[in-house]
C-alpha positions as CSV (number, residue, x, y, z in Angstrom):
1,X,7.5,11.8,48.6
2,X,9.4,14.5,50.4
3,X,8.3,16.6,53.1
4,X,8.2,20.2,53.1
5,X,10.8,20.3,55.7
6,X,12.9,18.2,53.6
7,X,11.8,20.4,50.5
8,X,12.5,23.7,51.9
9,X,16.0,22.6,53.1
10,X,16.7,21.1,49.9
11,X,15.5,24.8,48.3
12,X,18.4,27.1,50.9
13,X,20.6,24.1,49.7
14,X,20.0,25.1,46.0
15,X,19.9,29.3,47.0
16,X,23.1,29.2,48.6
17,X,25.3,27.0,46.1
18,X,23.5,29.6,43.0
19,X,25.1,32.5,45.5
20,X,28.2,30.8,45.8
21,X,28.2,30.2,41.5
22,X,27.2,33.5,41.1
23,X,30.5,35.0,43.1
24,X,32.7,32.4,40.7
25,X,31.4,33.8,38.3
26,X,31.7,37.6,39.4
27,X,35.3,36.9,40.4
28,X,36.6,35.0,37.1
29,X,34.4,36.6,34.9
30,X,35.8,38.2,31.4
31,X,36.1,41.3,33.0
32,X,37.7,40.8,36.4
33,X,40.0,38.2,34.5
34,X,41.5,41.1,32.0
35,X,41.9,43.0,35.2
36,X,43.7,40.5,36.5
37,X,45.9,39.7,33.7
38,X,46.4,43.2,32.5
39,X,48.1,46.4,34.5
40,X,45.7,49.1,34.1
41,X,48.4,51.0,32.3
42,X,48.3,48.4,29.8
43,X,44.7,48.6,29.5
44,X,44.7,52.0,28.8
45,X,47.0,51.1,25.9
46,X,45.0,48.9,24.6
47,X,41.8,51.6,24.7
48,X,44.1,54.1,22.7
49,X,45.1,51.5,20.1
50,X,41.4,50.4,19.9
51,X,40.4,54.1,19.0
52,X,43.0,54.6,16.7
53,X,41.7,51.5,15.0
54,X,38.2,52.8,14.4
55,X,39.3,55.8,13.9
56,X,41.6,54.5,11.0
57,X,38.3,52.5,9.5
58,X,36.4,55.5,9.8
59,X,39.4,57.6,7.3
60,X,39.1,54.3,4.7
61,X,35.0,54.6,4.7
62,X,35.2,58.5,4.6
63,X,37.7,58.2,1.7
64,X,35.3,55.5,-0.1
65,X,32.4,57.1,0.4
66,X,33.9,60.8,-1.2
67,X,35.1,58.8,-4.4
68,X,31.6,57.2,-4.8
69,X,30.3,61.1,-4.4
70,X,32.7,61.5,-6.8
71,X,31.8,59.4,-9.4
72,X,28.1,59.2,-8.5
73,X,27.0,61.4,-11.6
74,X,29.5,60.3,-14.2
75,X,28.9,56.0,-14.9
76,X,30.0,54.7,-18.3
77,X,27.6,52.9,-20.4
78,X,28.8,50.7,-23.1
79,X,27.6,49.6,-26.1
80,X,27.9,45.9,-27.1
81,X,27.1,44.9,-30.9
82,X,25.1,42.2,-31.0
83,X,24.9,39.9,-34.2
């Protein structure tokens, strides 16, 4: 069995590689990475287009949504004869 010497060593051991994982991950993480591959010109580019995208949904569900206003009150019914 180990001693508490040995288990609070072991314990800073642990601390200090979960600091040094956590900075990996700080450093490469999905942010920091795009940074790092992307000129911040670029990415401001890339926030433009993204807004014109939603925007350009928002038109096609705005359009969609007035022609189902539209035709809200006027549904066909049909009649089938049956024998």
């Amino acid at each position: 069995m180990a001693t508490t010497t040995e288990l609070e060593a072991r314990i800073k051991e642990l601390e200090e590689r979960l600091e040094e994982m956590e900075a990996d991950r700080d450093r490469w993480g999905v942010r920091s990475l795009f940074d790092e591959l992307f000129p911040s010109e670029a990415r401001k580019h890339m926030r433009t287009a993204r807004k014109e995208q939603l925007m350009a949904i928002r038109s096609v569900l705005d359009h969609w949504i007035a022609k189902q206003d539209e035709t809200k009150g006027t549904r066909r019914r049909e009649s089938i004869a049956v024998d």
